[in-house]
GUVOSE-169282 format. One line per 8 residues: their letters; for each residue y, x, z of C-alpha. Coordinates in steps of 0.001 Angstrom, whole numbers, always signed. Each point is the difference from the previous one (the first is absolute). Example, Ala and Ser with C-alpha at 12.3 -4.5 7.8 and 13.67 -1.06 7.14 Angstrom:
BEGIN
AS = -4500/+12300/+7800  +3440/+1370/-660
end
This chain:
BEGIN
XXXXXXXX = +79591/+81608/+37535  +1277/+223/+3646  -1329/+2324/+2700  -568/-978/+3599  -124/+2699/+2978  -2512/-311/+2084  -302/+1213/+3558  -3197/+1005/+1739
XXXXXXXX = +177/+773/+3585  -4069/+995/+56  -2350/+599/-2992  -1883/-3267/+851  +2314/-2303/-688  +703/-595/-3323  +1120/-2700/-2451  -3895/-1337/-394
XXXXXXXX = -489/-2949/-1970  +4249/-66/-864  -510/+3152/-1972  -1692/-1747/-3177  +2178/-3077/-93  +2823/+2405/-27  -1460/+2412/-2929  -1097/-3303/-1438
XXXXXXXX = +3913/-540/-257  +665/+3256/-1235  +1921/+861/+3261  -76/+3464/+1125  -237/+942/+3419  +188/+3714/+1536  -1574/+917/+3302  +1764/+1990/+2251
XXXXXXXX = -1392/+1475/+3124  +2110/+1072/+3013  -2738/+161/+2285  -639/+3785/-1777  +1632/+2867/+371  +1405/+176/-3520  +1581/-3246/-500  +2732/-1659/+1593
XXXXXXXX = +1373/-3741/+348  +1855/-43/-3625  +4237/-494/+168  +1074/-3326/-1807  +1352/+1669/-3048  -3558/+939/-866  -1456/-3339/-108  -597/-2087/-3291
XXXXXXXX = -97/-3431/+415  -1587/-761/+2593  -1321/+532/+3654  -3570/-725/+1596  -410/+995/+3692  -3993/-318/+1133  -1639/-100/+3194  -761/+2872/+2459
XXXXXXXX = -3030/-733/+1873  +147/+1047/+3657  +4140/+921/-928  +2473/-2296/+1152  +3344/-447/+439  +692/-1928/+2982  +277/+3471/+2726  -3921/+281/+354
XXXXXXXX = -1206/+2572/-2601  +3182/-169/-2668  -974/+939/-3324  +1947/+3551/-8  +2075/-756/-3172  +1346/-3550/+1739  +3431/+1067/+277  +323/+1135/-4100
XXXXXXXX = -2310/-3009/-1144  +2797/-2826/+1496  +2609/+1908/-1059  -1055/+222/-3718  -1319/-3499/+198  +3276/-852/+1648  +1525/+1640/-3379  -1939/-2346/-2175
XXXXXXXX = +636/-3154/+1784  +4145/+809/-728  -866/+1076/-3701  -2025/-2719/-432  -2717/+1611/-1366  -3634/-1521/+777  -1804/+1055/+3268  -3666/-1301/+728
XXXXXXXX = -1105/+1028/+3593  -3563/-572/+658  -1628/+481/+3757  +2225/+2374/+1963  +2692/+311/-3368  +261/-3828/+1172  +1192/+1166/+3155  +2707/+2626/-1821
XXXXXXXX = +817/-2354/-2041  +520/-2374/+2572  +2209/+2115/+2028  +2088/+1573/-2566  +1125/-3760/-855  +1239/+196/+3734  -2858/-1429/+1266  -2471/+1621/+2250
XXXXXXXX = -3958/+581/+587  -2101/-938/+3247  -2331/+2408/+1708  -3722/-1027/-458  -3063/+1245/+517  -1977/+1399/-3222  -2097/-2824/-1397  -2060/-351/-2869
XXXXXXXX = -437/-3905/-842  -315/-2177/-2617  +1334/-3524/+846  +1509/-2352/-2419  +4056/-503/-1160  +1439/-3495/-1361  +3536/-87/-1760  +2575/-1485/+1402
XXXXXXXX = +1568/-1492/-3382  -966/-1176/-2700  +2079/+2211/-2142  -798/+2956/+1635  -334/+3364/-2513  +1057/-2456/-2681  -3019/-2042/+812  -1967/+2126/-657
XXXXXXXX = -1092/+1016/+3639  -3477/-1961/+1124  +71/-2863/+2337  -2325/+1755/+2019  -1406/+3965/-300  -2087/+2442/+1472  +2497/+1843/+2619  -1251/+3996/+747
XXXXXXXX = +1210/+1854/+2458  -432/+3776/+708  +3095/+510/+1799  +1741/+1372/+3452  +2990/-2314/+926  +1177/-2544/-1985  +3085/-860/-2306  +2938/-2560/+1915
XXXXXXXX = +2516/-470/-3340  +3614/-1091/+855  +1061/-3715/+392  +1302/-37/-3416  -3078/+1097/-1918  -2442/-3131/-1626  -3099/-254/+1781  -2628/-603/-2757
XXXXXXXX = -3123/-366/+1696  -1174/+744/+3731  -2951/+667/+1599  -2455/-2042/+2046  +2174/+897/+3243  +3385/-1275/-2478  +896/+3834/+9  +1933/+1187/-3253
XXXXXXXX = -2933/+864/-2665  +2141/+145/-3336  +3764/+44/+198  +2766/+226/-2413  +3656/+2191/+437  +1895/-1041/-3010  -816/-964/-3374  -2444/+3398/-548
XXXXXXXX = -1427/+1331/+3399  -3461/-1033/+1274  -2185/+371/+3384  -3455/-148/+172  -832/+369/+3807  -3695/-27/-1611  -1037/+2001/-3160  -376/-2434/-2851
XXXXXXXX = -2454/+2480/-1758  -2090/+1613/+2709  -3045/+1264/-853  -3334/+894/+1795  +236/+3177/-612  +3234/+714/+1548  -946/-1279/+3152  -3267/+1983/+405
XXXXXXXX = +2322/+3593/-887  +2546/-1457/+2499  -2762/-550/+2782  -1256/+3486/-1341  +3885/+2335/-47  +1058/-987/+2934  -1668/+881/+3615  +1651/-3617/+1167
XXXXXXXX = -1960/-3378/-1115  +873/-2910/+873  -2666/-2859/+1272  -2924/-983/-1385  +111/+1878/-3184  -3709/-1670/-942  +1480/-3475/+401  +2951/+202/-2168
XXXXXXXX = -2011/+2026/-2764  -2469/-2618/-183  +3102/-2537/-39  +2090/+1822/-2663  -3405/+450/-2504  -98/-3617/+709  +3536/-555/-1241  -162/+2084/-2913
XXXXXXXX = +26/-2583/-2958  +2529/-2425/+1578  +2222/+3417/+914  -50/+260/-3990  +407/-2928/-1114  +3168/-571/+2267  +1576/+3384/-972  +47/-1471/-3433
XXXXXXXX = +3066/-2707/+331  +1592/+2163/+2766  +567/+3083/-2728  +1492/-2352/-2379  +2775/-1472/+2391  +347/+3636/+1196  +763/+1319/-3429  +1822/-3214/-1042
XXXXXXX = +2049/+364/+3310  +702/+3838/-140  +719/-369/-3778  -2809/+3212/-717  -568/-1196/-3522  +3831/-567/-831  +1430/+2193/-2952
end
């Protein structure tokens, strides 16, 4: 049974709907929490087999309002990328992610949206990655990966919204398995919200079933891809 560690950067954001395809698996995943005063970013020897980076809701990375563990998070992603050991970045891990591969991330405002992603191949997360998906956003800044990483899908503007860096690490400039929930604690934690908050709600409930439905194929090329399952 592998183990995956998972980094929160607020309390909000979480897994959400990834959580039971990954127990569903029988893959383990441990929180860890840097954002409290007991816990710091883990050192690579600690880690398992595997890496997940999530989002940070107001936190960014791009100079604004840096997430304060920035500089440890790319350096121990950094560490995975050259042990080749699986990394998923979701939201702002996209952007560590992103610039621990040597690329960089792009000041933005924070946005809460829900737009739409198409692939840009056909055998994109071993075809197993939709044609078209829900694409949600809860984000400051925004992931720019290096020339060299695969661009699987982009968003409606053609802007990165699920790249590849080698054979096992994935970006998710969106959250694949966002929930309601976390977005009304995010609006709720953090004195900064981004536009209307109503709107997007009433878009995201809206989304729910087809949010589900596309996690489905996307957690099978992820685990194929990462090799989560392998002995």
């Amino acid at each position: 049974m592998k183990t995956l560690t998972v980094i929160q950067h607020t309390s909000a954001d979480y897994l959400g709907l990834m959580e039971d395809h990954l127990e569903g698996r029988r893959i383990r995943f441990t929180y860890v929490r840097p954002f409290t005063e007991a816990t710091n970013v883990p050192d690579f020897t600690e880690l398992d087999d595997g890496l997940i980076l999530l989002g940070g809701g107001p936190w960014g990375s791009a100079g604004e309002r840096d997430v304060p563990t920035l500089d440890a998070e790319i350096s121990l992603a950094r560490a995975c990328l050259m042990h080749d050991m699986p990394v998923i970045g979701i939201g702002l891990g996209a952007q560590i992610l992103a610039i621990a591969a040597d690329g960089r991330s792009e000041a933005c405002d924070l946005r809460f949206e829900i737009g739409r992603a198409r692939r840009t191949r056909a055998d994109a997360l071993n075809g197993y990655l939709p044609v078209t998906f829900p694409h949600v956003c809860y984000m400051r800044d925004r992931p720019v990966p290096p020339d060299y990483a695969d661009v699987l899908a982009v968003d409606e503007e053609n802007r990165p919204a699920v790249f590849q860096i080698g054979g096992n690490a994935f970006g998710f400039a969106g959250h694949p398995g966002f929930k309601l929930a976390m977005a009304e604690d995010l609006i709720m934690e953090f004195e900064e919200v981004p536009p209307d908050t109503a709107g997007s709600l009433a878009a995201l409930r809206a989304a729910k079933a087809e949010i589900e439905d596309a996690l489905v194929p996307t957690m099978t090329g992820l685990v194929q891809l990462t090799g989560l399952m392998r002995a």
